[in-house]
Structure formats: structure tokens, C-alpha cells
N, C-alpha and C positions, 0 to 999 in steps of 0.2 A: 707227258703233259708238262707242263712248265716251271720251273723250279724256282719260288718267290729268292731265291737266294743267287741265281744267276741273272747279275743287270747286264751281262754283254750284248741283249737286244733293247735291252728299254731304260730310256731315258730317267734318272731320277733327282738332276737338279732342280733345285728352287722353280718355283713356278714364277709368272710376275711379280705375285708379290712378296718373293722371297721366302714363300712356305716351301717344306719337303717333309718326305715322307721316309724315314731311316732304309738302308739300302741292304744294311746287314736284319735280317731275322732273330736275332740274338738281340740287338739293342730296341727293334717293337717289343720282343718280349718282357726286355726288363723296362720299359717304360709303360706297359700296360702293366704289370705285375703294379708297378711304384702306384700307379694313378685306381687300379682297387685297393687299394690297403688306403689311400687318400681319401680316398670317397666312402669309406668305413671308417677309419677313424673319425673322419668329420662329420659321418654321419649326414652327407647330403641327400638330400630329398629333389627328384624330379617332379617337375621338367627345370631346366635351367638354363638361363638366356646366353645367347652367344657369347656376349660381354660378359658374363659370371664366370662361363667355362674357360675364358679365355684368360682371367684373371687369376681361378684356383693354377690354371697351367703356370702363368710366371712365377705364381709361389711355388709351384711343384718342379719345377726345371732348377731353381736353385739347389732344391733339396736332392736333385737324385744329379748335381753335377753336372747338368749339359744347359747351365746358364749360358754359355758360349757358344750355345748351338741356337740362338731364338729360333730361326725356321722351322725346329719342330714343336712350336708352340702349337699351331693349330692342330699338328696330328696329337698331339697330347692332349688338349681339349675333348677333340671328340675320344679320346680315351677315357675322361673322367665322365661324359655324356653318358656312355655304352655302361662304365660301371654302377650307374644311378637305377639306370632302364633294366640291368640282365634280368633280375630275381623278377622282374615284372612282365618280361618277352618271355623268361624260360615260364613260366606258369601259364601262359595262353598259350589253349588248342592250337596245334599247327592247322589245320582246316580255315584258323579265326586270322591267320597269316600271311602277309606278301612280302614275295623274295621281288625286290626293283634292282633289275642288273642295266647298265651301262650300256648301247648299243657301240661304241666305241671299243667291248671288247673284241668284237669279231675283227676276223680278219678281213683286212682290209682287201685284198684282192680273191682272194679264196675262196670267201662266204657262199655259202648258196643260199642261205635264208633269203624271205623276202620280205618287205616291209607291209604292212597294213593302214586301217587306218588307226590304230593304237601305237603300234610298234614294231619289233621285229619278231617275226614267227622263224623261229631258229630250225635248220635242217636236219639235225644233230649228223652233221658233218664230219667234225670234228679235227676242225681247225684253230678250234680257241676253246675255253674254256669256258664257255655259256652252258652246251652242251651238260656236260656233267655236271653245274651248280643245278643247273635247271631239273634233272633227271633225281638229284638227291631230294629238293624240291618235291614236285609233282609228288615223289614216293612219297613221302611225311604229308601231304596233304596241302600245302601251301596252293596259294592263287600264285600265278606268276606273272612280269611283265619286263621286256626287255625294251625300256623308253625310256631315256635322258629326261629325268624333270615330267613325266608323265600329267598331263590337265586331270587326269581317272584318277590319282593316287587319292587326293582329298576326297573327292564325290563317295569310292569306294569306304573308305575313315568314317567318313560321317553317315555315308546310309545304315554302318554297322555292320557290312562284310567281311571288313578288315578291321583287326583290333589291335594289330600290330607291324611292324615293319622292320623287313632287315637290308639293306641299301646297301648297292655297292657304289662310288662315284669318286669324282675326283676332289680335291680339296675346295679348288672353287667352288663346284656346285655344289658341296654338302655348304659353303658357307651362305648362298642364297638358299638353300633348302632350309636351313635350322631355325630360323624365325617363322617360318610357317612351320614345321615341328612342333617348336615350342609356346606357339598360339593357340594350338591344336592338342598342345597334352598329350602326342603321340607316342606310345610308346616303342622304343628303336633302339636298334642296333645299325651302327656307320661303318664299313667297312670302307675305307680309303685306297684308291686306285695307288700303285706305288709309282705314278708320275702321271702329266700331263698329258695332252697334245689331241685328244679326240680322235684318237687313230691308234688302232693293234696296241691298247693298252692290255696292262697285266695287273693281276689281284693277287693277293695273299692267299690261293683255293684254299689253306689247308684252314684259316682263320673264318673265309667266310663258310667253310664246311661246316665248324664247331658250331658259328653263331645262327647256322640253319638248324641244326640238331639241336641245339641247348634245350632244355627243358627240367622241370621238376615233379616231385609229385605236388606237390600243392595246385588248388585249383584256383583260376584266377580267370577277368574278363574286365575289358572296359566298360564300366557302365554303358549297358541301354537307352540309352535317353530321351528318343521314342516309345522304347517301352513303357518307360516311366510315365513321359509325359501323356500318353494315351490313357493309361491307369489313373494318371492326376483327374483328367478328365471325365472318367468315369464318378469320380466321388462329385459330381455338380449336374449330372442328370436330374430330374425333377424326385425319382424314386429314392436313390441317394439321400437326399438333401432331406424327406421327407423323414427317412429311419434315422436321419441323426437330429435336426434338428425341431421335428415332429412337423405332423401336415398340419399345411397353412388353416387355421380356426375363423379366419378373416378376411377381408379385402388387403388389409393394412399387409397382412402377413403374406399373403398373395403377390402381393408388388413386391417386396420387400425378397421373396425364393425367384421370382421371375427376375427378377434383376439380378438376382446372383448365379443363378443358371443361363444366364445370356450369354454373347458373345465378350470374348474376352482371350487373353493370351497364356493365363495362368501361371504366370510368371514367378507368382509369391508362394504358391504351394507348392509348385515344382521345384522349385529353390529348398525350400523348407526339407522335403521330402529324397534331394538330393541329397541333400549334406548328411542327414540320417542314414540315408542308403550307403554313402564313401566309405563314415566312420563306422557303420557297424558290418558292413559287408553283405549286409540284408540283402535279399533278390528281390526281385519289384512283387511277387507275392505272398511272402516274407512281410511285408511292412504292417505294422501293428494300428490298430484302431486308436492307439492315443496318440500316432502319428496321424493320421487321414484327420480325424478331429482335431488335432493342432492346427493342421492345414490348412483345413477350412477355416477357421478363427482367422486365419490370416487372409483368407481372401474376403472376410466378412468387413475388415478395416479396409481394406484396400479398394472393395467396389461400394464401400461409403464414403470415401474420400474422393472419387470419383465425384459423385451424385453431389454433395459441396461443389467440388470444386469447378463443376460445368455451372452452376448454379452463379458463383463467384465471378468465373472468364467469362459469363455472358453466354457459352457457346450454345449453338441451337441443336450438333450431330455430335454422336460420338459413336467409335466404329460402323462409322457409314450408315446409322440410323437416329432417326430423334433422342433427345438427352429424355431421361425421365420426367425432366422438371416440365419439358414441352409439352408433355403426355397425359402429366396428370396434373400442372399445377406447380408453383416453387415450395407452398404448403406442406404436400402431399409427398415430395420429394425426400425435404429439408426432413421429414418424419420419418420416412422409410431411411433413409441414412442412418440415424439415431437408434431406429432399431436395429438394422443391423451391425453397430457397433458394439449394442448391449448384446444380442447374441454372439458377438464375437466375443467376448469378457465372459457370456456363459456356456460358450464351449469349452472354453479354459479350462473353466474353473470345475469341468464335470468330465476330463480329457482322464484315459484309464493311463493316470502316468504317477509316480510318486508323489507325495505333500511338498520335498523339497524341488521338483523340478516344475510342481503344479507353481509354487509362490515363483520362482526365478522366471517362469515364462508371465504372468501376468506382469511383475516386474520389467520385463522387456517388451511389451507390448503397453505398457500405459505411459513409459518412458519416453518409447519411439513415436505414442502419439501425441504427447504434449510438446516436443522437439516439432515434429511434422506439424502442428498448429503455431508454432512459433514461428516458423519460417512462411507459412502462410500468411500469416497476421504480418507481420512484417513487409510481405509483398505489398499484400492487402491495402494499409497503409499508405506505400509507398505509390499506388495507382491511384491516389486518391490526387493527391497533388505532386508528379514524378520530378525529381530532383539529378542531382549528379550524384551517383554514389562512387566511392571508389571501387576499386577491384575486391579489394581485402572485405569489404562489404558485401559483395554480390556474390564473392563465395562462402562469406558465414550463411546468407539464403541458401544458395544451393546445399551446404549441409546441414543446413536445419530439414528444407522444404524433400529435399531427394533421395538421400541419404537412409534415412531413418525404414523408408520400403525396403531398401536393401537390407538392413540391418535385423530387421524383427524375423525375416523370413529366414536368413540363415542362422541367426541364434537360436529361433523356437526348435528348428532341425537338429542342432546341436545340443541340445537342450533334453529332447528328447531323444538323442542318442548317448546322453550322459557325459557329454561334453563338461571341462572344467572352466574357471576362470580364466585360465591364461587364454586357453583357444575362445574363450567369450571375446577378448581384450584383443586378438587379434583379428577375428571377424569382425570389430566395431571400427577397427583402423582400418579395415578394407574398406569396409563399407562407406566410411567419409570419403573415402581418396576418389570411388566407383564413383561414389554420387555425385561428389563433384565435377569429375570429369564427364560423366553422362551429361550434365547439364550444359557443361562447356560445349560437347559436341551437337548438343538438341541447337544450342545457339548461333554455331557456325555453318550448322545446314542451313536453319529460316535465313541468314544474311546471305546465305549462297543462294536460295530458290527464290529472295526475294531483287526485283529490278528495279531500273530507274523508272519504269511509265506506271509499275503498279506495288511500290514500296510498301514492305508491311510492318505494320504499327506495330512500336513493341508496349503491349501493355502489362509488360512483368520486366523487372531490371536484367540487364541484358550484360552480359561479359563487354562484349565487341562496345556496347556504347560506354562501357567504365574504362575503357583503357585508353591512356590519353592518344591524341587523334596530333601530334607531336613529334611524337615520337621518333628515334632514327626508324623503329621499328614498326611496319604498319601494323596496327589494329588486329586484322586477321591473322594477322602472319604469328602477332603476338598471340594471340587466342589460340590456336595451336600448337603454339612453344609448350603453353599452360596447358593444353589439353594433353601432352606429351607428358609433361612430369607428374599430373593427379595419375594419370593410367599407370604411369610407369611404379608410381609410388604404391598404388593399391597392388601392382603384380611385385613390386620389391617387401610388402606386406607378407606374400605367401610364406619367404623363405624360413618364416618363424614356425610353418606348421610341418610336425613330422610323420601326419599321411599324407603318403602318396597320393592316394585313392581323390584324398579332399583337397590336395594341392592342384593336382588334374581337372578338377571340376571346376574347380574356381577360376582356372586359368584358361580353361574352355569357356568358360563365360564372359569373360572379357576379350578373349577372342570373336564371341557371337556379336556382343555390344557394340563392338567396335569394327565390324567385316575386316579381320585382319585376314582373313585368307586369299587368299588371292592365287590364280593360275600361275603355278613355275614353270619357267622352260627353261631349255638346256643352249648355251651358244651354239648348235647345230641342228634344233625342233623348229620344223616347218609350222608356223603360225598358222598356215591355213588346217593343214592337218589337225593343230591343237583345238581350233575351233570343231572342227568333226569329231573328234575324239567326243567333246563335251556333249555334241550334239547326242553322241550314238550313247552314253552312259547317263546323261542327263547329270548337271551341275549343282550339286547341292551344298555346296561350299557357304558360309556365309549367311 
């Protein structure tokens, strides 16, 4: 088989963009050696954006001497990527596994495999070296797939097939690959083709051998997140609801569980209940009653600030059914609100959690709701007689008004995972950056869905109409600029936190926020094929 150390068949000059891939074996070694001892001392925390790993690389090319050599900046990047990810790839089930190989390695004239509609179904021939990664594969239990940039890779991520990934590709396509990776919270290992060209390339077998085998004893798994959130679900059935928060004595109290057990996305308890789950490792049957009861408290604030705030926007539907207020009255509503704000303060206050963590969560939750009526109040106001605000205005709203949901749900979680001040202080700094960007983008959709014949009224201060209409820069385009740095800044938030576990979640979350996933392909994937791919696997990306 092929000997990573003999280039007299394969090309390993600089690609376009003047990347390469070391040609001797000797100098990968000692620059992946230099880039774990990097990412151990520094103690980096995955996932980490392209632009991060590309910049620990220029500091670490100085240090180990081959400042002179930039083209192996990217391969040294993804060297400090792979050192962040091992201890977390070697702890997940190989079963929980895909090995993504390059259809580029087969031979180009040789091959007798065929293609399908996924990929390539290899003959084990044994003309290239697919054959044997595949066969070490399959034995350890991995899923396998031989497809450049595969459309299944995500779909499989996120149904929860796959919980990890170890890639082989070429420099280019791991650099389109890595932002959906690191959207994704994926955890991986990169194996880098030793040159270009999409044709009878060649891999390091003996590197991607190890990083198929790697494993530990320790046991480890990407959160479930269906699982969880099916679980969250369960605690707002009517029986639920009844053993915690006792059956309804009343009409009052009747409306008040019906509306809480209605339709809804459960965003605030699954949040809550996540971050608990990251920091303590808990399994979703594992999770303790003064968690579930936290929980709820939090959706008890959240579907009363609803019931307000339809009440306030005038609206007549909310998830595609009448608002309460239309149902029973604005009276009737306005009360059932109030009540379940007061049982949210008395699940708290009766939640089976410590004295010190019972005062810190009431603290967070009476904080986040006088914030969140401030930036109400302040719309409020401002629809009364609507004026110019500036920008700098309409985002202290959006962190008053938006903000603050995010906020209660991942500190009550943290909270009751015995989380400390510092990680309070920097879920509060996500939380502003999320919210406000969340707002920035709710606002760039309605100007996008809204047209010239049926223009929609903005009755809440709006980014797009604060930004001066002047500008070299238009409006939208600037709205976007902004909606790019709050995101970027609430994901440049994580880098302060040192779980993995809660760094992933987080960053999987603003990946959902924001549908940053999106279909990869490879400069040689038949578009129509990637569309059948999605079709035969179903797309759940996003």
C-alpha cells in the first residue's frame, strides 16, 4: 500500500491558495506533537472558529520555527482543531461514529466501485486505500461514507446517529467544511489529503488508522437533544403539571394549566435543562426534580409574558390559534398571566435545591423580569407616539425586551447545576449579544417578507428604520453588518467557558437560531444527486 513518505506519485505543492501539507512525515509529526502541547497548555476549549484556529496557528508557527513556511498554517490549524476534539472523539462509541473518506481517493482508472445515490460503494479492489480504512472501520463499528462534502453528513449529526466524525479531505474542502463543523459543535477529527487535485489522491493511512482506533475508557456522548427535549415535554402534560403544581381548585386555575400545557416550543426549559445536563453530565433520566421544577418556573414567566404581550401587540392568533385574551376576555387573561407568574416565584421558592441556590435563582428571575418589563415599557411608550430613535436605542430595547428569556433559562440551569459567578457573568454576556441579534434578525426577515403593494407596519422600533437611510451603506446591508458582530460576539462569549460539553450547546444553539447549516458540497458533487441524497435521508439540518 502506499507509503505517506514517498511523494514521487503525488503532487504536494501549495494549493491556490498557497496552502500545503508537509511532504516529509517527520515534520507532520513534529508539528502535530508542537500543536497538542499548544492546546494543553492553553487549555482550549472546543469548538473553535476557523479564524481562531487560524490565528492560535500564526502564534504557533513562530514558536516551533517554520514562520517561513505560512503554507502550513492551515494544516497546523486543523492540528490544533483535532487537539481540542481527541479526548472527546476517543470517548464516543465507535457504533456512535462516521469515518467521511474522499471519493477522490480511488483510483482514477482502476476503480471498480460504483457510485450510488449517496456515494461511492467501494469494491474492495484494492487499488487505493478506501478499501482498508473502510474495512478497519466497519470492524470497530463506525457508519461509513465515501462522498466529497456528503448533504447526509448533517441530517445524520443531528437525528443523533452520529456523534462524531473523522474526515479525510483536502485543505480546501475541510476550509468550507469547518464553519458548518463549528456551527454544529461537531465533534472531529480532520485528516488532511497530502495534496490536491481531486483525482488518485493519497492520505497519511497510518494517521487516519490511529484517529479511527483512538478511544478511551471514559464514557462520553453528544447530548441527546431530542431526547431531552421530548422529556422536557413530558413535564407540561396535564398529569405533570397537576403533581407539581397541584390540580387546578378553579376556573381561574383551569385556564391558567391549559394555557401552560398548550402549544408551545419549550425553548426556556429545554435551555434551562440543557445547560444542567452539559455541566453535570447528568443523562436525561438522571435529571433531578429541583431541575424539572426550576423549569417549569421558567416557562410559567415565559407563557405569562406571552398572554401580556398579545394583549399589548393587539394580536388576535398565537401559534395558529386564538390568543387567550380573545377566548376569555383581556380581564380574564391579564389575571391568568399574574397568576402564573406568582406560581412561577412559588415553584422556586419550594424547587428541592439548596437555600443558597434557591435565593440566587429567585434573584435571576425577578432581575430578568423587571429588565424584560423595562424594555416592554419602553416599546410601549414608544408606540404611543413613534418617533426616530437611534440605533444605540433600539438595541438597549432589544436587551432589555429579548435578552433577559435567554438569560433566566440558562442561569436557573446553571444554577441548579452549581454553577459559580464567573460562568453566571458569562451566560449574561451571551445572553445580551443572542438577544440582540435574535431581534436584529426577527427584523430583517419582516423587511424581507414585507412588499411594496402590502408594506407592514412596524408597531415596535425597528433596527432597519433606526439606521440612517444615508448612508454609503444601505440600511439592510447595515442591519446585517450588526446582526453579524452581536452573533459573533455572543459566540466570541463562549471562549471564556471551560466545558466542552456547555461550550457545544451553546454554539449548537446559535447555530439553530440562526440556520447556519447549510448543505456542503465538494467541487466535483452532482447537485442533482445531493438533492436525492436529502431526499432518500430526509434533511434535518437547520
Amino acid at each position: 500500500m502506499h507509503d505517506p513518505n514517498d511523494m514521487s506519485t503525488q503532487s504536494n505543492g501549495p494549493d491556490a491558495a498557497g496552502r500545503s501539507v508537509p511532504s516529509r512525515r517527520a515534520l507532520r509529526n513534529v508539528l502535530r506533537q508542537a500543536a497538542d502541547k499548544f492546546a494543553a497548555e492553553r487549555k482550549l476549549t472546543a469548538p473553535l472558529s476557523l479564524a481562531q484556529l487560524r490565528d492560535y496557528a500564526d502564534e504557533l508557527l513562530g514558536q516551533t520555527q517554520q514562520d517561513q513556511n505560512p503554507k502550513y498554517r492551515d494544516f497546523l490549524a486543523i492540528l490544533i482543531h483535532n487537539a481540542t476534539w481527541r479526548a472527546t472523539v476517543a470517548a464516543i462509541p465507535y457504533e456512535k461514529r462516521l469515518l467521511l473518506l474522499p471519493q477522490c481517493l480511488k483510483h482514477s482508472t482502476a476503480c471498480e466501485g460504483h457510485l450510488d445515490d449517496i456515494g461511492l460503494v467501494c469494491s474492495r479492489c484494492g487499488q487505493c486505500d478506501i478499501a482498508e480504512l473502510q474495512n478497519q472501520a466497519e470492524q470497530l463499528g463506525y457508519a461509513m461514507l465515501v462522498a466529497e462534502g456528503s448533504p447526509v453528513v448533517m441530517s445524520l449529526i443531528e437525528s443523533g446517529q452520529i456523534q462524531a466524525v473523522v474526515g479525510v479531505s483536502c485543505l480546501s474542502m475541510l476550509e468550507k467544511v469547518f464553519p458548518y463543523m463549528e456551527a454544529g459543535a461537531v465533534p472531529g477529527l480532520a485528516i488532511p489529503l497530502l495534496g490536491e487535485g481531486c483525482c488518485d489522491t493519497k492520505v497519511d493511512v497510518a494517521w487516519t488508522q490511529e484517529a479511527i482506533a483512538c478511544s478511551s475508557s471514559s464514557e462520553s456522548a453528544r447530548q441527546d437533544l431530542q431526547t431531552l427535549r421530548d422529556t422536557v415535554d413530558t413535564w407540561f402534560d396535564a398529569e405533570a403539571l397537576s403533581l407539581r403544581m397541584g390540580a387546578p381548585a378553579d376556573q381561574t386555575e383551569q385556564i391558567a394549566h391549559d394555557w401552560l400545557a398548550g402549544a408551545g416550543k419549550r425553548w426556556r426549559p429545554f435551555l434551562a435543562a440543557g445547560v444542567y445536563q452539559a455541566i453535570t453530565g447528568a443523562s436525561t433520566d438522571e435529571l433531578p426534580q429541583g431541575l424539572a421544577q426550576s423549569a417549569m418556573a421558567v416557562e410559567c414567566f415565559h407563557k405569562a409574558s406571552l398572554i401580556h404581550d398579545d394583549i399589548e401587540d393587539h394580536d388576535a392568533t398565537r401559534y395558529g390559534q386564538p390568543t387567550l385574551h380573545e377566548i376569555h376576555g383581556i380581564e380574564i387573561a391579564i389575571n391568568a398571566g399574574d397568576l402564573l407568574i406568582g406560581e412561577g416565584y412559588r415553584l422556586l421558592s419550594e424547587a428541592d435545591v439548596s437555600d443558597s441556590q434557591r435565593v440566587r435563582m429567585m434573584q435571576i428571575a425577578s432581575a430578568g423580569h423587571r429588565t424584560l418589563c423595562l424594555g416592554q415599557g419602553a416599546e410601549l411608550i414608544w408606540a404611543r407616539k413613534p418617533e426616530a430613535l437611534s440605533p444605540e436605542q433600539v438595541i438597549e430595547i432589544f436587551a432589555k425586551k429579548t435578552a433577559p428569556a435567554f438569560d433566566v433559562a440558562l442561569q436557573i440551569g446553571a444554577i441548579c447545576a452549581g454553577g459559580d459567578e464567573e460562568l453566571s457573568q458569562v451566560l449574561h454576556n451571551f445572553s445580551r449579544a443572542l438577544g440582540i441579534a435574535y431581534q436584529i434578525h426577527d427584523d430583517i426577515d419582516d423587511h424581507l417578507a414585507a412588499t411594496d403593494t402590502s408594506p407592514q407596519p412596524h408597531i415596535c422600533p425597528n433596527i432597519i428604520d433606526a439606521l440612517p437611510s444615508d448612508a454609503k451603506t444601505p440600511p439592510l446591508q447595515a442591519a446585517s453588518q450588526l446582526l453579524g458582530q452581536y452573533k459573533n460576539t455572543a459566540i466570541e462569549c463562549l471562549d471564556a467557558l471551560t466545558s466542552s460539553d456547555l461550550k457545544a450547546l451553546l454554539r449548537r444553539m446559535v447555530g439553530k437560531i440562526f440556520c447556519d447549516f447549510e448543505i456542503m458540497s465538494c467541487c466535483n458533487d452532482d447537485p442533482s444527486r445531493n438533492a436525492e441524497s436529502r431526499e432518500t435521508l430526509g434533511e434535518s439540518a437547520g
